[in-house]
N, C-alpha and C positions, 0 to 999 in steps of 0.2 A: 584291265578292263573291268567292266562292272559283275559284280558277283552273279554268277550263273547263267550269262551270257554263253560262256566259252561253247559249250557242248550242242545247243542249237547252232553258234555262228559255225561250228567245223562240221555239221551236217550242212549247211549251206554251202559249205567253200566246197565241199566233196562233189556235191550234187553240180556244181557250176564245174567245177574239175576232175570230173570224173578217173581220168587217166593221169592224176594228181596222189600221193601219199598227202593224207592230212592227218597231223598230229594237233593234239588239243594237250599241252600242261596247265595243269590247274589246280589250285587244293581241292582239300577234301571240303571243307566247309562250302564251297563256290560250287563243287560240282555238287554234292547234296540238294542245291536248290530244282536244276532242273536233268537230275538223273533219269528221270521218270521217261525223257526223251530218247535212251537206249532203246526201247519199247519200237520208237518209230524207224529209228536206224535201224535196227535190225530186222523188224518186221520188212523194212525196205530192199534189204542187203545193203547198206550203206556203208564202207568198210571204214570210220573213224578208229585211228588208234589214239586213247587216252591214256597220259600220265598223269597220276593223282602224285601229286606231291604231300603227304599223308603226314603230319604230323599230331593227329588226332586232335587240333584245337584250331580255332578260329585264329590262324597265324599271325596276320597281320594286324588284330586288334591286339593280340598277346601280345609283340612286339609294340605296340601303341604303350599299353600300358607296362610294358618295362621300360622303355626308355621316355615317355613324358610323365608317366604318373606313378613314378617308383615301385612298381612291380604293384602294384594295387591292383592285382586282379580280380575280375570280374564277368563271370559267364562265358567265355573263352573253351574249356575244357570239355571235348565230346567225349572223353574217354577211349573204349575200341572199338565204337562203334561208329557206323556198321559195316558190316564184312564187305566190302567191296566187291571181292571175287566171286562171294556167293550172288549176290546181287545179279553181278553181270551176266554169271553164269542163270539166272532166274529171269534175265530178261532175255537168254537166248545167244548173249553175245562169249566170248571168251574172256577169261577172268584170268589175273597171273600176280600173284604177290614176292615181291622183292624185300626182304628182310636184310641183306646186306650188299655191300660195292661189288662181292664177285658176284653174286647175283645179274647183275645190271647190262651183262653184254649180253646175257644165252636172254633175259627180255626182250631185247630189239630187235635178235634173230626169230626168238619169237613173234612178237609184232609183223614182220617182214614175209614169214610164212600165211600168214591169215589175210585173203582175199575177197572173204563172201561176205563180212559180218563185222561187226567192231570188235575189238579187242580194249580191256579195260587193265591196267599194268598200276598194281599200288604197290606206290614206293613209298615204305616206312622210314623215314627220316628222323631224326631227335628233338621232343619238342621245343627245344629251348633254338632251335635254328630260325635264322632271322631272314627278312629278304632285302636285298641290297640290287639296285636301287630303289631309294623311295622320298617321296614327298609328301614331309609335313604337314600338317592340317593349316590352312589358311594361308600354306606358299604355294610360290608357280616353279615351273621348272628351274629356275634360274635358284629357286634354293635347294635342287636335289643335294641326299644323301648316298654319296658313292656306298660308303662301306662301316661298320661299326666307330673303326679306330677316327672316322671324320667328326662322327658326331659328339666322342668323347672329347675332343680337342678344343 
């Protein structure tokens, strides 16, 4: 969907579904636009559970320019910032960092406990991870890219 949509549209779907589990995955770059909207969630008791998919760069541009523009990168790289956890926890909600795979189950039992408030789960991934599927600039579905090894062919 379109960048920073995610995190108002799963305060909507919450709000319409109240006795609903709504999760929101999304990068980091995407939810950095309208994080600012924890503020209202939580001020609300809105309980969204968010996975940042964190790979500290503008993912899908990164991948843009590895594979159409031979790694010509450009403006891509957020570095470590910013803390996510601290954030969440600054806007009142529950903050949980996930640094590796074992990590990733005692997160969800996490999430699963937390009723009142949103919960925010950054998961630190490797920059160099791609997302599959995707569509090229200027096709329609019908030219989706399943997976790496497709588009090297």
């Amino acid at each position: 969907g379109t960048m920073g949509f995610g995190l108002p549209a799963a305060i909507g779907a919450k709000l319409g579904r109240p006795e609903k589990d709504v999760w929101l995955i999304t990068g980091d770059g995407s939810f950095q636009m309208t994080l600012k909207e924890l503020m209202t969630a939580a001020a609300e008791g809105v309980c969204v559970k968010v996975a940042i998919i964190n790979n500290r760069c503008l993912g899908m541009v990164r991948q843009w320019q590895e594979m159409f523009w031979e790694n010509r990168y450009s403006a891509v790289n957020l570095g470590e910032y910013p803390d996510f956890v601290k954030l969440a926890e600054g806007y009142g909600c529950v903050g949980v960092r996930v640094d590796h795979p074992d990590q990733v189950a005692e997160s969800l039992r996490a999430a699963e406990r937390v009723r009142d408030r949103p919960i925010v789960i950054d998961y630190r991934v490797a920059k160099q991870e791609n997302v599959f599927p995707m569509i090229p600039s200027g096709k329609t579905y019908n030219d989706l890219i399943l997976h790496r090894r497709q588009f090297e062919e």
